[in-house]
N, C-alpha and C positions, 0 to 999 in steps of 0.2 A: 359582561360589563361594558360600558360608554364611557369613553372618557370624553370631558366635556374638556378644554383644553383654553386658560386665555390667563395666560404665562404673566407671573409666577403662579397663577392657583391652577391645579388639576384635580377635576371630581372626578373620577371613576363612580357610576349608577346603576344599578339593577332597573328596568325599565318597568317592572311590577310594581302596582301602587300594597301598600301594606301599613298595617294600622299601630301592631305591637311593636312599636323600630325607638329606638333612643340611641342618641347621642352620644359616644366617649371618646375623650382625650386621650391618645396613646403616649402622645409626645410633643412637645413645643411646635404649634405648626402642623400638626398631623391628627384627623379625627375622623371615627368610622363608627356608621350607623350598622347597629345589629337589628337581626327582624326576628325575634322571639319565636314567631310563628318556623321560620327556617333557620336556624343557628350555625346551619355548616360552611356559610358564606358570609361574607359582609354584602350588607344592601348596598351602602354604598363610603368609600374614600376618597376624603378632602385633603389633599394637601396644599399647605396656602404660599411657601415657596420653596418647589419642588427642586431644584438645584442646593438649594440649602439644608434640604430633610437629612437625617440620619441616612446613609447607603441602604446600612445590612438590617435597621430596621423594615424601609422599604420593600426590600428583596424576602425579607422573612415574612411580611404579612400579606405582599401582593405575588410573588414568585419573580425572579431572577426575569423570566420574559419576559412579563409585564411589564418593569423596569424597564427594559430595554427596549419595549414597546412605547412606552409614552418617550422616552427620549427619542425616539427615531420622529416620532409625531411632532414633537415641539420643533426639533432640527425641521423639520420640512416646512413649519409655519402652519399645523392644521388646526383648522377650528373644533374638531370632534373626528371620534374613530374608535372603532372595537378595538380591545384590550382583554388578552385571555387571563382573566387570573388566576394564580395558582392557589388556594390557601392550604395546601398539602403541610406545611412548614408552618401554619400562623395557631396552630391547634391552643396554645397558652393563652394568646392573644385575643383567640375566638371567646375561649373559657370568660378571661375579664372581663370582656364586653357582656356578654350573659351575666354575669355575676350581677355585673355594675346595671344591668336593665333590668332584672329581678329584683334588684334593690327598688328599684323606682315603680314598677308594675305592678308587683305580687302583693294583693291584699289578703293574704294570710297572715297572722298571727303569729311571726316569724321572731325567735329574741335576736335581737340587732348586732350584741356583740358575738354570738356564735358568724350572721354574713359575713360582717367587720373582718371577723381571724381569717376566714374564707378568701374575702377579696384582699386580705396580705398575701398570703398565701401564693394565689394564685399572679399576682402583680411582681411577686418573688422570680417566679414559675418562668413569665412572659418576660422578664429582663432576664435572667440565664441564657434565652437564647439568643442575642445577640453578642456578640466574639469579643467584646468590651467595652470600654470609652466610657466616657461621663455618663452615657443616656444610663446606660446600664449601673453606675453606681449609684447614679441620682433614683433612679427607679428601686432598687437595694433599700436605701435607707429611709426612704417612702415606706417601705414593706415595713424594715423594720419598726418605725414608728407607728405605724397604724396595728401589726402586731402588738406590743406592748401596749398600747391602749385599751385592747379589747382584751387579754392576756385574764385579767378577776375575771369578767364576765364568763369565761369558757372555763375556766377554773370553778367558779360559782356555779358552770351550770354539770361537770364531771362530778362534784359532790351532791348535786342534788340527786343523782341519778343510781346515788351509793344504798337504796333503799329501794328497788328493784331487778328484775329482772330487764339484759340490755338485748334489743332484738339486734341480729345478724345486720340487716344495713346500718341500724343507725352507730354499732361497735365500728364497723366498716371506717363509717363517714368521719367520724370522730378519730380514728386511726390515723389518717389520711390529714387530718388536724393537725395531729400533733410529731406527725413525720415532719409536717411543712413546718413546722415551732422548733422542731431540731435541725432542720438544714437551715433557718434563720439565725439559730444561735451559732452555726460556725463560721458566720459572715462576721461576726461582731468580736471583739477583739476582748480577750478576758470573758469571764463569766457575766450570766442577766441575768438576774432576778425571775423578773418576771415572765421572759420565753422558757425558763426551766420550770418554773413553778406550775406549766401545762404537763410536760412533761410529768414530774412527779406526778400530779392528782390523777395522768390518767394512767399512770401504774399501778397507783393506791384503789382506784374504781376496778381494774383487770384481776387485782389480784383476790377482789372482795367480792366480786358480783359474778351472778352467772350468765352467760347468754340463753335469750327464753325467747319466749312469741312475741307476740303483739297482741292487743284485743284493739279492735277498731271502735272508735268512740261513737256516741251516737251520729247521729246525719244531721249539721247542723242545717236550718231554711237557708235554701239560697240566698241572696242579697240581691235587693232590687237596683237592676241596671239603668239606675238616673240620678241625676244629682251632677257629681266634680266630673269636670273634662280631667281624667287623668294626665295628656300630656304635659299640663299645668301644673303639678300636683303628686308627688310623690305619693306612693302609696302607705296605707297604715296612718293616717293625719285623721282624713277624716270620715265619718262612713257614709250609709246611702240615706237621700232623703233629704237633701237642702227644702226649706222651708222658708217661702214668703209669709209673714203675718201680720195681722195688725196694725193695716194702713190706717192712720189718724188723720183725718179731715184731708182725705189725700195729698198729704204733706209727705209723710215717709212710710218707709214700709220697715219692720226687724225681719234680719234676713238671720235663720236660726241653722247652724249647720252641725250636726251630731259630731263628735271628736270619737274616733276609732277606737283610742284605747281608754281606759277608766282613770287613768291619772297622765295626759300629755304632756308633755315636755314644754314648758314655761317659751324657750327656746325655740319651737316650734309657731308656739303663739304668737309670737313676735313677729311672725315672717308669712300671716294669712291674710290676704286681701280679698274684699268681693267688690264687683261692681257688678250694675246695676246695665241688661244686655235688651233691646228693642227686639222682640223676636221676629217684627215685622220688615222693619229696616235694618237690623244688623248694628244701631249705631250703640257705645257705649258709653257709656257716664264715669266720670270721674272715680277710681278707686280707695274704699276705704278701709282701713286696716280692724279686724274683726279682734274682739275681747276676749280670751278664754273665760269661760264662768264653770270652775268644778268643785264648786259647792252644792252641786246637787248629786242626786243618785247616777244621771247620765249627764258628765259633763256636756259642753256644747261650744264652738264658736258662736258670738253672735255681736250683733252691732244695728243701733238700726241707722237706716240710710236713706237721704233723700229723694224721695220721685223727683223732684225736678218737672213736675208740672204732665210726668208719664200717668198712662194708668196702670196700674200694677195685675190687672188681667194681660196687658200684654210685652210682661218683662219678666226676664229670667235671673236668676245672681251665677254670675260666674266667679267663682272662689279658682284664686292660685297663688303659687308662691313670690315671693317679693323678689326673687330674680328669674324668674317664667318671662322670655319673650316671645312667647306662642301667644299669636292673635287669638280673641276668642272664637268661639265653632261658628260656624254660619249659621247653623239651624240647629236645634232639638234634635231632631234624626240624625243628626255628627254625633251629638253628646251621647245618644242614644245608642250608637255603631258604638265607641270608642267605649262605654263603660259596659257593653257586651260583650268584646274585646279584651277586658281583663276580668271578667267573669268566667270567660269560657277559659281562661291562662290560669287563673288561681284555681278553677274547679278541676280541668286537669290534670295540674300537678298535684294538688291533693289526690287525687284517684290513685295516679304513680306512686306516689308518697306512701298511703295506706295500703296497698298494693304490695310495695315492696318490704316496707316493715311486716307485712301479717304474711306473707309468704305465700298470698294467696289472688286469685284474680275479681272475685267476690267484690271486695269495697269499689274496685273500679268500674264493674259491672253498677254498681248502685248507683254511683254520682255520676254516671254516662247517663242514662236511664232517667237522671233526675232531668240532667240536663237537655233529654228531646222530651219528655215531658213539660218544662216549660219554654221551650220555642215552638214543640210540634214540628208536623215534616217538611221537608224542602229542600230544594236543591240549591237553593241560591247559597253563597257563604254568608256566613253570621257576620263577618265583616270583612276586611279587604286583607287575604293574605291566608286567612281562616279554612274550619272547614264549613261544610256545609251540615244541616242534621242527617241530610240523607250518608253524608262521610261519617257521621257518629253511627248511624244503626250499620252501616256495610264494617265499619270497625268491628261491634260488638257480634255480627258474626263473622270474623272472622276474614272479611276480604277486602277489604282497605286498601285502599293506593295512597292517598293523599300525604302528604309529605309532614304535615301537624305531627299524626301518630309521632315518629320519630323525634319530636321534636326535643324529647326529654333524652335523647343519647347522645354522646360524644360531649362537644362542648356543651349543649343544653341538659346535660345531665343534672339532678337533683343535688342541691345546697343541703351539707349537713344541718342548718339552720330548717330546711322543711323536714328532714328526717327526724328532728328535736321537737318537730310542734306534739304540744303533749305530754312530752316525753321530761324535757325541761323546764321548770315554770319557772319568768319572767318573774324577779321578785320586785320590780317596780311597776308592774303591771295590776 
């Protein structure tokens, strides 16, 4: 790590550029980017005034030296300097960050309130280790609130499950649920409702269902890598395939963008913008707020909007959300990188996923396979941070170095939410 050092803010930076990395809030003042691609580090930590941050969160998520290292740096007056960091002690803290960039990344088919209980859970996890204080109660009743919110959904989805057999990881994952739903409830004073009501459903499911296989679903087509700059753009909104059409007298164009799931969130609609992007010059046009239309078989964002006297052979729609301050991409070959980028993250952990519930190495062998099948070979990385295809085939026999493979253990380990695809059906979906 660099700490980049101009008092009160101090960046700590991994000096590798990397594509899969989002943004999270640990604490008032305090934010660290995770790199999906490596989860056992932080890419990099801002704090914006560091004599004011929490101590022992500090000390917990960058190591006690480290600490001791940038104060020795700031006392001397330096502009910049290596900084060893520990994350030995930040393992909880790594987990959320992962949680909370899956959230944003993984276009999987994920039901929302099984991540939700996850990243309570896990937000629970990463305040216990600090020795006490506000940050740590405020961070508690965070958890707790965002648990009971999600509480029916995971309850909804234990009962839908009471009508099969349950495979070994996703019994696991869902365990692991409802441990973290009972050390929630002893935070909270008196009985709740609704973190017991998890509790119950998944004794009523253990004591009903047997643990069995898995049958791996058919091999859905990949999804073509174009369209939304993810870093704009959560994932699961909208799918692949943004669509210019029907420029009228070269006045405007409808910019038509597929919506991901079959019935989107009204809420969601509310918060899509596109504008209109010069692929030649880079400049961009004024942004307009897109219409949900799901009155037809595939809903769709769309809206149409004006050239402004462009020609519409050489502009792009850049769709993001209404608090996105990511500039748009320079070029097609960014959008290009970046929606490859969470192609090769969601196909993956789907591999892991199927993999782990069928107890077998088979489905990840398939959707490996798929995936040098449509890049074909090379050594270069797919994107920055990435592997390369020639690291997928030395993977699938067996001699891998690259650091990706791992990327799904320790804190990037699998979200009961991806163990569920399938398993539990979304009933608003």
């Amino acid at each position: 790590m660099i700490a980049l050092l101009a008092a009160p803010t101090v960046r700590l930076v991994k000096p590798a550029p990397a594509d899969l990395v989002r943004t999270v809030d640990l604490a008032p003042g305090v934010t660290a980017e995770i790199d999906l691609a490596d989860p056992s580090a932080w890419h990099a930590v801002e704090v914006r005034r560091w004599a004011d941050a929490d101590r022992d969160l500090l000390e917990t998520i960058l190591g006690a030296p480290a600490v001791r290292e940038v104060d020795r740096l700031l006392a001397a007056g330096a502009a910049t300097g290596d900084v060893p960091v520990d994350c030995g002690g930040a393992g909880a803290w790594l987990r959320l960050a992962v949680v909370e960039a899956l959230d944003w990344w993984l276009q999987v088919p994920l039901r929302q309130g099984l991540l939700d209980a996850e990243r309570a859970i896990v937000l629970a996890q990463a305040a216990r280790t600090l020795a006490g204080g506000e940050l740590r109660r405020t961070l508690v009743d965070r958890a707790i609130v965002l648990a009971r919110r999600s509480a029916g959904e995971v309850v909804s989805c234990l009962n839908d499950l009471a009508d099969r057999s349950l495979p070994r990881a996703l019994g696991a994952g869902l365990s692991r649920l409802t441990v973290g739903y009972a050390a929630l409830a002893r935070e909270v004073d008196g009985p709740d409702a609704a973190l017991a009501a998890v509790q119950t459903a998944w004794e009523r499911l253990r004591a009903a269902v047997p643990v069995g296989g898995f049958t791996v679903p058919s091999q859905a087509p990949l999804p073509v890598p174009d369209g939304v700059d993810p870093r704009q753009l959560r994932a699961r909104i909208a799918g692949s395939g943004v669509r210019l059409i029907g420029a009228e007298r070269g006045a405007a164009v409808r910019v038509v963008v597929p919506a991901y799931a079959p019935r989107p969130s009204a809420v969601v609609a509310d918060r899509l913008l596109v504008r209109l992007v010069d692929r030649r010059s880079g400049e961009t046009q004024e942004p307009v707020l897109l219409t949900l239309r799901s009155d037809t078989d595939e809903p769709v964002f769309t809206e149409v909007v004006p050239l402004r006297g462009a020609s519409v052979e050489h502009l792009r729609a850049d769709v993001f959300d209404a608090d996105s301050d990511t500039a748009p991409a320079r070029s097609d070959g960014e959008v290009l990188r970046l929606r490859r980028a969470q192609l090769v993250l969601s196909e993956w952990r789907r591999a892991v996923a199927e993999s782990r519930l069928a107890r077998s190495s088979r489905p990840r062998k398939q959707r490996l396979n798929r995936l040098l099948q449509a890049f074909g070979p090379g050594a270069e990385p797919l994107f920055s941070g990435g592997p390369a295809p020639l690291d997928i085939a030395q993977f699938l026999e067996g001699t891998a170095t690259h650091p990706w493979f791992a990327s799904t253990s320790a804190a990037g380990s699998l979200l009961t939410a991806e163990l569920a695809v399938g398993q539990c059906r979304d009933k608003k979906r």
